[in-house]
PLY file of the C-alpha trace (Angstrom):
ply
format ascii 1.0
element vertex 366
property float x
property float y
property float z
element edge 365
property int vertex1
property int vertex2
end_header
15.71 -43.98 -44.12
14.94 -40.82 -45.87
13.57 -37.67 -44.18
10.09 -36.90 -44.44
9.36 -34.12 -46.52
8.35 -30.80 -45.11
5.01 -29.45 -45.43
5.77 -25.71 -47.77
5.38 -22.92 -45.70
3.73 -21.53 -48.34
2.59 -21.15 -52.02
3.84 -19.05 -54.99
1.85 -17.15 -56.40
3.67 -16.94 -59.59
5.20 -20.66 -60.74
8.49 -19.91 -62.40
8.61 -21.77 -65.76
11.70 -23.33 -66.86
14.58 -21.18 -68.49
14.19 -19.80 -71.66
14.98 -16.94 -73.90
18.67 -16.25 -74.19
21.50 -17.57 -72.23
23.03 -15.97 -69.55
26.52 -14.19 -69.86
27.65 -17.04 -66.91
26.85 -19.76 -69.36
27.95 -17.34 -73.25
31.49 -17.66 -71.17
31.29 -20.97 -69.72
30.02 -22.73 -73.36
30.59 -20.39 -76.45
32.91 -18.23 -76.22
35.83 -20.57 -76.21
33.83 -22.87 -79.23
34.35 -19.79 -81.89
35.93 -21.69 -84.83
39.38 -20.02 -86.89
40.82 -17.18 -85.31
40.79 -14.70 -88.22
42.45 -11.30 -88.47
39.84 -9.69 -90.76
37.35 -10.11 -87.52
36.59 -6.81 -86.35
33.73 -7.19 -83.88
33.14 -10.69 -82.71
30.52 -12.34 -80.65
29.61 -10.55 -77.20
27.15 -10.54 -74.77
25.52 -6.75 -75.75
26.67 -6.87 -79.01
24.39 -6.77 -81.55
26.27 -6.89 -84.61
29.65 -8.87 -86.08
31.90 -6.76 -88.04
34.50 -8.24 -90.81
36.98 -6.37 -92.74
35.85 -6.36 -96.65
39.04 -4.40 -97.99
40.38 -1.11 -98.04
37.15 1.41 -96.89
34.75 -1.11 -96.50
33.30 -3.36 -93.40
30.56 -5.86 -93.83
28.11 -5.72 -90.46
25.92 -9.10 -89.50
23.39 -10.13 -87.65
21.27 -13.00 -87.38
18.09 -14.06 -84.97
15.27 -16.40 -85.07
12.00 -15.39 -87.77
9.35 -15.15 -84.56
5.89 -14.91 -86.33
3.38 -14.83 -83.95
0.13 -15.28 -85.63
-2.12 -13.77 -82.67
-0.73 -10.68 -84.05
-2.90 -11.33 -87.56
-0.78 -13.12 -90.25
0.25 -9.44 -91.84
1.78 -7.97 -88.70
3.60 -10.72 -87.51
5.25 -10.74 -90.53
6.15 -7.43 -90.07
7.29 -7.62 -86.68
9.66 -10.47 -87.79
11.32 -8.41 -89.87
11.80 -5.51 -87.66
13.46 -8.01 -85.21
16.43 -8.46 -86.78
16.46 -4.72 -88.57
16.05 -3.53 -84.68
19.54 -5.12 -84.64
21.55 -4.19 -87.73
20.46 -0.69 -87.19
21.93 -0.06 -83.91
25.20 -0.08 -86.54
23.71 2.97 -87.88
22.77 1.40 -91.57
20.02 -0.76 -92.49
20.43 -3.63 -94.20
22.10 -4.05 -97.27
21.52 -8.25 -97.99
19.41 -10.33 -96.22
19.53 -14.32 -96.35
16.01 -16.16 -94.27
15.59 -19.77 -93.65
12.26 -20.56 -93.64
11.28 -23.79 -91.90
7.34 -23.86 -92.13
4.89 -26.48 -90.80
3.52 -28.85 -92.73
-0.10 -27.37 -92.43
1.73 -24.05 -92.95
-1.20 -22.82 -96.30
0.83 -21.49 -99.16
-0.79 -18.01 -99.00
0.45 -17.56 -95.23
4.00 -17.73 -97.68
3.03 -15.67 -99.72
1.62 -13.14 -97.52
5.13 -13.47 -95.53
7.71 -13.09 -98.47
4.92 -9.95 -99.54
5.49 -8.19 -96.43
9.66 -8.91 -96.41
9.77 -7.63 -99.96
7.92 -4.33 -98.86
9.90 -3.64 -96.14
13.67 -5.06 -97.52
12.68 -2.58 -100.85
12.11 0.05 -98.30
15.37 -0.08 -96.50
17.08 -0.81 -99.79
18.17 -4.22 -99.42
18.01 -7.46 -101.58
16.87 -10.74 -100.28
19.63 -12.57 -101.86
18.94 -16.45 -100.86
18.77 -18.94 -98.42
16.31 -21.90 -98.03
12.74 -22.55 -97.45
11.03 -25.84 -97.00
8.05 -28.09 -94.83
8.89 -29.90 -92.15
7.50 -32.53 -89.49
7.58 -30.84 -85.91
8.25 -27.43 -87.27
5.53 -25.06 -85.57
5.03 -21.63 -84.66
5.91 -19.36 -83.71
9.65 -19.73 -84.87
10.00 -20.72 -88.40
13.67 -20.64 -88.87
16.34 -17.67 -89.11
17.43 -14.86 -90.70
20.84 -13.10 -91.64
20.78 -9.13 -92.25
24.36 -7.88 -93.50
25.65 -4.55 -94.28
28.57 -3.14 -96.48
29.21 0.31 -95.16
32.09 2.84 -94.90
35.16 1.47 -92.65
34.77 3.52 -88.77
31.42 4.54 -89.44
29.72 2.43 -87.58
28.11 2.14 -83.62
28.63 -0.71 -81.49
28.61 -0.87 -77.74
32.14 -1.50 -77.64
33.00 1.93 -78.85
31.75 3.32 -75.89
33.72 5.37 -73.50
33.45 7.24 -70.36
31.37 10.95 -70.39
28.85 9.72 -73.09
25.22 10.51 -71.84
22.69 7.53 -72.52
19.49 8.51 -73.76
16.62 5.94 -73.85
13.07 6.04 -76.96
9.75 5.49 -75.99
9.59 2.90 -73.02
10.32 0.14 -71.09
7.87 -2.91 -71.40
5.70 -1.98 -75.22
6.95 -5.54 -76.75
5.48 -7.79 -73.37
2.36 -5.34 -73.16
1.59 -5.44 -76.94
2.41 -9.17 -77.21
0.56 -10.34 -73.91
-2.53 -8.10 -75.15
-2.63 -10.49 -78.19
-2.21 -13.56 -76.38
-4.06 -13.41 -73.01
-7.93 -13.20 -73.35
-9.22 -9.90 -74.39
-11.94 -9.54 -71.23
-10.89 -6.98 -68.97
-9.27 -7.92 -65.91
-11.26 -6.98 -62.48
-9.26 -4.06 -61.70
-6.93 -3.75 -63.97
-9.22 -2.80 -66.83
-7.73 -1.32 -70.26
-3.92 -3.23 -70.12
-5.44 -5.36 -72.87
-7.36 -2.50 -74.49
-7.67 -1.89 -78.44
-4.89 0.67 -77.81
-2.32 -1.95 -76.72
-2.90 -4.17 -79.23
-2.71 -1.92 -82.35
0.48 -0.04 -80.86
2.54 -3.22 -82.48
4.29 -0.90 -84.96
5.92 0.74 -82.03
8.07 -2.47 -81.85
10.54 -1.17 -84.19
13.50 1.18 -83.17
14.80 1.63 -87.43
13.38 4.91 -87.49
14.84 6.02 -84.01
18.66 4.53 -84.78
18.23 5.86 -88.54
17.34 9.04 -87.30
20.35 9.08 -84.65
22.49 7.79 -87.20
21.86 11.40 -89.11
23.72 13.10 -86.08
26.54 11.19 -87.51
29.01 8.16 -86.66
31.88 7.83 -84.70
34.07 10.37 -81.73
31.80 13.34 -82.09
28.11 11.80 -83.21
26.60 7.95 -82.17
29.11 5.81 -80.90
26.89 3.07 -79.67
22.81 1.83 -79.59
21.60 -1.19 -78.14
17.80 -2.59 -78.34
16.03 -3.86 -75.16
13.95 -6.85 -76.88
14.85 -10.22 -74.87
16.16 -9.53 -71.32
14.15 -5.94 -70.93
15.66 -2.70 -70.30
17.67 -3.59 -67.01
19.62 -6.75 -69.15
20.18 -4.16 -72.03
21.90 -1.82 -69.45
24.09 -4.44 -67.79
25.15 -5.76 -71.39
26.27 -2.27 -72.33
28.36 -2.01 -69.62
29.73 -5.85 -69.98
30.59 -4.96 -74.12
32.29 -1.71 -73.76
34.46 -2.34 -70.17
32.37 1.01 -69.10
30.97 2.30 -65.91
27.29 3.46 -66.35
25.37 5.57 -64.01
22.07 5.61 -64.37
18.35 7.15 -62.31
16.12 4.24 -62.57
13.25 6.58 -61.62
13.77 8.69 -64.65
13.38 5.29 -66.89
9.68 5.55 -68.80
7.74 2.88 -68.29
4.94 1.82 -71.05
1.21 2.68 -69.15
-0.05 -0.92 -70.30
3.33 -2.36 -69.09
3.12 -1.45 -65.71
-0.80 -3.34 -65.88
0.06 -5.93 -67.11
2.88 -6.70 -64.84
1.18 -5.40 -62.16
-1.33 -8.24 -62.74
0.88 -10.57 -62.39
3.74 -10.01 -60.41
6.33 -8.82 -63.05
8.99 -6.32 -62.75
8.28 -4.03 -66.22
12.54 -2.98 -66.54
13.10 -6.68 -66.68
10.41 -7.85 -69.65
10.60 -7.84 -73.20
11.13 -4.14 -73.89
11.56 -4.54 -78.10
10.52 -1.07 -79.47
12.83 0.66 -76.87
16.34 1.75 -78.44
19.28 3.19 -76.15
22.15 5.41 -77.73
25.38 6.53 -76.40
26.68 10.14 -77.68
28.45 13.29 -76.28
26.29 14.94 -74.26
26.48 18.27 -76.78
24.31 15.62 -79.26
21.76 15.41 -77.03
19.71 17.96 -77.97
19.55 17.42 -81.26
18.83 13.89 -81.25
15.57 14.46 -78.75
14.41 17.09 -81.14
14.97 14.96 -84.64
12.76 12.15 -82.39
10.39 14.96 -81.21
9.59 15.67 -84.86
8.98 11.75 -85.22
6.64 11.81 -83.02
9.13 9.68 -81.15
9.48 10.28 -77.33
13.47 10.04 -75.62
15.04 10.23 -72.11
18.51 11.05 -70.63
18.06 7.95 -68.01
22.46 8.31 -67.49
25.90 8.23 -68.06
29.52 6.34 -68.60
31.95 6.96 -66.18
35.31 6.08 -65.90
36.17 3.56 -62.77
35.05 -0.03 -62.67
33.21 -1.30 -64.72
29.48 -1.86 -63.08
26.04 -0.72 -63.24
24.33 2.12 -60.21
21.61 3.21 -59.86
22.33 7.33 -58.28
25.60 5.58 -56.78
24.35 2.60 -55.79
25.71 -0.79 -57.47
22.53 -2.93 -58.97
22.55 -6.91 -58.68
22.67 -8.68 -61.86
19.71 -8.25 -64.02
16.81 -10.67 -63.24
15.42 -13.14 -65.63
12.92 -11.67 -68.33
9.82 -13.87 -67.58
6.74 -12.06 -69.77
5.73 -15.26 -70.89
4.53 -16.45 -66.88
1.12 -14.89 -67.78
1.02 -17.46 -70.77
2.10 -20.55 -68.48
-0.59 -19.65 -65.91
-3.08 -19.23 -68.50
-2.36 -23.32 -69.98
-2.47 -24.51 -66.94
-5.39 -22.74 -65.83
-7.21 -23.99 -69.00
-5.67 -27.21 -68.84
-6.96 -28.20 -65.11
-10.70 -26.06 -65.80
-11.16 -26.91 -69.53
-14.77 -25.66 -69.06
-13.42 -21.63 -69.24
0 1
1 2
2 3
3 4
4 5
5 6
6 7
7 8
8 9
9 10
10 11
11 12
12 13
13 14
14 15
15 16
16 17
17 18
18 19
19 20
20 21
21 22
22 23
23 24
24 25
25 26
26 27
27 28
28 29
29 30
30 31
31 32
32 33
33 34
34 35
35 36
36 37
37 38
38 39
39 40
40 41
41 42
42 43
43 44
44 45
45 46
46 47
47 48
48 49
49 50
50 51
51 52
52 53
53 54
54 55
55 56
56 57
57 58
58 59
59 60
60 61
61 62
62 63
63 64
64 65
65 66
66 67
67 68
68 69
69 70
70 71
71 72
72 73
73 74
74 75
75 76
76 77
77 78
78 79
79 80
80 81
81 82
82 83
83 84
84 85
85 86
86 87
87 88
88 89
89 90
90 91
91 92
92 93
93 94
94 95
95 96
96 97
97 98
98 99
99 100
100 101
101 102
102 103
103 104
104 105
105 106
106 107
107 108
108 109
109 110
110 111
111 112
112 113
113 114
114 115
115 116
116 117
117 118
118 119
119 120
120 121
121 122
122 123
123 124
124 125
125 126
126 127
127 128
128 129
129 130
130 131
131 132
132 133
133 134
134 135
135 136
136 137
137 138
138 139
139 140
140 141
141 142
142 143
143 144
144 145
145 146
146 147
147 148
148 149
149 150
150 151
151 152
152 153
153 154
154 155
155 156
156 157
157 158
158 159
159 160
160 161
161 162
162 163
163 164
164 165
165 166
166 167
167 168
168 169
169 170
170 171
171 172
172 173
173 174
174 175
175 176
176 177
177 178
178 179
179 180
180 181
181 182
182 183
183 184
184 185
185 186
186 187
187 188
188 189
189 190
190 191
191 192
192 193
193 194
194 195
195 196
196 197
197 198
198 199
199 200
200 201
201 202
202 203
203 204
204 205
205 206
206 207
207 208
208 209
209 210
210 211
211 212
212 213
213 214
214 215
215 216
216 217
217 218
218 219
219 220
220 221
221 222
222 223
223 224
224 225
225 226
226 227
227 228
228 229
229 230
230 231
231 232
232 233
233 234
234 235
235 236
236 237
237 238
238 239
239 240
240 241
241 242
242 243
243 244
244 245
245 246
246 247
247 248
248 249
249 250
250 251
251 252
252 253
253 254
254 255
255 256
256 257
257 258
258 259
259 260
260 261
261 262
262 263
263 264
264 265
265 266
266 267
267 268
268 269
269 270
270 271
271 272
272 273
273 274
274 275
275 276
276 277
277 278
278 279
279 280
280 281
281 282
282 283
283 284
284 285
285 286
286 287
287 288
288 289
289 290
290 291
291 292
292 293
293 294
294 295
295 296
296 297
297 298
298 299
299 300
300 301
301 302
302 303
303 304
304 305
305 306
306 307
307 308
308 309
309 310
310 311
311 312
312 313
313 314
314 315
315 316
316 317
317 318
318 319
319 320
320 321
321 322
322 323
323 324
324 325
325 326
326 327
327 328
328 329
329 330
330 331
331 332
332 333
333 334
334 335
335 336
336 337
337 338
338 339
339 340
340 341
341 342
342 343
343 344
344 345
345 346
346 347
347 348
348 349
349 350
350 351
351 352
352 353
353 354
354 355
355 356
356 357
357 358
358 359
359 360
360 361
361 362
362 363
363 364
364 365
């Protein structure tokens, strides 16, 4: 005979929603890494958890960098800027390397119902921006599909030929580097949740969905920031690592520098900047704003005699930076002023957009 269930003590508030977003570093070890095809000695910077690039040995001088995401075009942004955004996704990523792009493959896999000048309007807005960085869109595959929808509409691959050791990656870190963090924690889930969630005001939390939020979606990109810290130059004395805080937020973007480079890091979590509409919106409902989508926020390791200049190059960008810490030699975990942290939390920004189905599923009158 089987127990009778208990009666729940009491109700969340908050329903988790099942996993999603990127896997955890448990299961990376547990299911990929071991699954990584031909070991190959012209692999200089394999797959990682924190690692935002793959590095391969072109020949005497030369490295070729990679990186390749999902194209997430989120039409609630207007057709234009989610384009945009899309882009800047993966460019967030090759430039933490330092360079921008030099090739760029997509795979486009549209919907059906997917209007030709929504393609148009796309491969517009890629050309602008590729031109701009000075790379060449040099192939890949685009096509319909039954039960291809949006937001994700296939993949990209941005790749870079640049100068042998003159590139950043987080495993080049090493203890005594100061960590300086642009703009804030949070912009990507406040920007992206002002699109999505009804535009009303909120009672009491009035302005988190504001006109300010939602046109602040150029903010999402960190090319300017790593371009500009790139200037300082590459390598002992300059940039040695950057790391973007898109999927996971700022506190999974921490731990994963410190799980790439072997590296103690140190950090004041009340020093971190949080994004004003961020710490609404999460406030609302129930979300911890270091552990949402934080694209738009960039984090570089240099020498601590760097620092100055690359806060005042920003400055002049009109691009706000913190010191929020250190590496340290010693084991290699993550404090908070001396204190170990647990392991990051799961990023959840897109509760708010579960709540909101169901709420309109169960009350389709609203």
């Amino acid at each position: 005979m089987s127990p009778t269930p208990r009666a729940p003590t009491g109700r969340k508030r908050y329903p988790v929603p099942p996993a999603a977003g990127k896997i955890t570093s448990e299961v990376f070890d547990r299911v990929v890494s071991s699954h990584l095809g031909a070991r190959r000695r012209d692999v200089l910077l394999g797959p990682a958890m924190g690692v935002d690039v793959g590095a391969v040995r072109l020949g005497p001088g030369a490295v070729g960098l990679f990186t390749t995401d999902p194209i997430y075009v989120e039409p609630a942004l207007g057709w234009e800027r989610a384009c945009w955004v899309a882009f800047h996704i993966l460019a967030n990523d090759i430039t933490t390397s330092g360079h921008p792009p030099t090739h760029i493959l997509v795979d486009l896999n549209l919907p059906l119902d997917l209007p030709e000048h929504r393609l148009a309007t796309f491969m517009r807005v890629w050309h602008e921006e590729a031109f701009r960085l000075g790379a060449a869109i040099l192939g890949g595959h685009t096509g319909r599909y039954p039960g291809a929808r949006l937001p994700i509409v296939g993949g990209a691959t941005f790749f870079a030929r640049v100068p042998a050791r003159s590139f950043a990656a987080t495993p080049f870190i090493r203890p005594g580097l100061s960590l300086v963090m642009s703009k804030a924690a949070g912009i990507e889930a406040a920007v992206l949740l002002a699109h999505l969630l009804p535009r009303g005001p909120h009672p009491g939390r009035a302005g988190w969905g504001s006109r300010a939020a939602r046109g602040r979606w150029r903010e999402l990109s960190t090319v300017t920031e790593a371009l500009l810290a790139a200037s300082l130059g590459l390598g002992r004395s300059g940039v040695r690592a950057m790391h973007d805080a898109a999927e996971g937020g700022v506190l999974r973007a921490l731990q994963e520098m410190v799980d790439a480079s072997g590296v103690g890091l140190s950090v004041d979590l009340s020093r971190l900047p949080i994004d004003p509409h961020a710490a609404q919106v999460c406030a609302l409902y129930g979300l911890d704003p270091l552990s949402v989508s934080s694209g738009g926020a960039l984090f570089v390791a240099l020498p601590p005699g760097r620092v100055r200049q690359l806060l005042t190059r920003w400055k002049a960008a009109g691009i706000p930076g913190t010191v929020v810490g250190r590496f340290q030699a010693g084991p290699a975990v993550l404090e908070d002023r001396g204190q170990r942290l647990p392991p990051p939390p799961p990023d959840r920004w897109y509760v708010p957009l579960t709540l909101r189905r169901r709420t309109t599923r169960h009350h389709p009158g609203r």
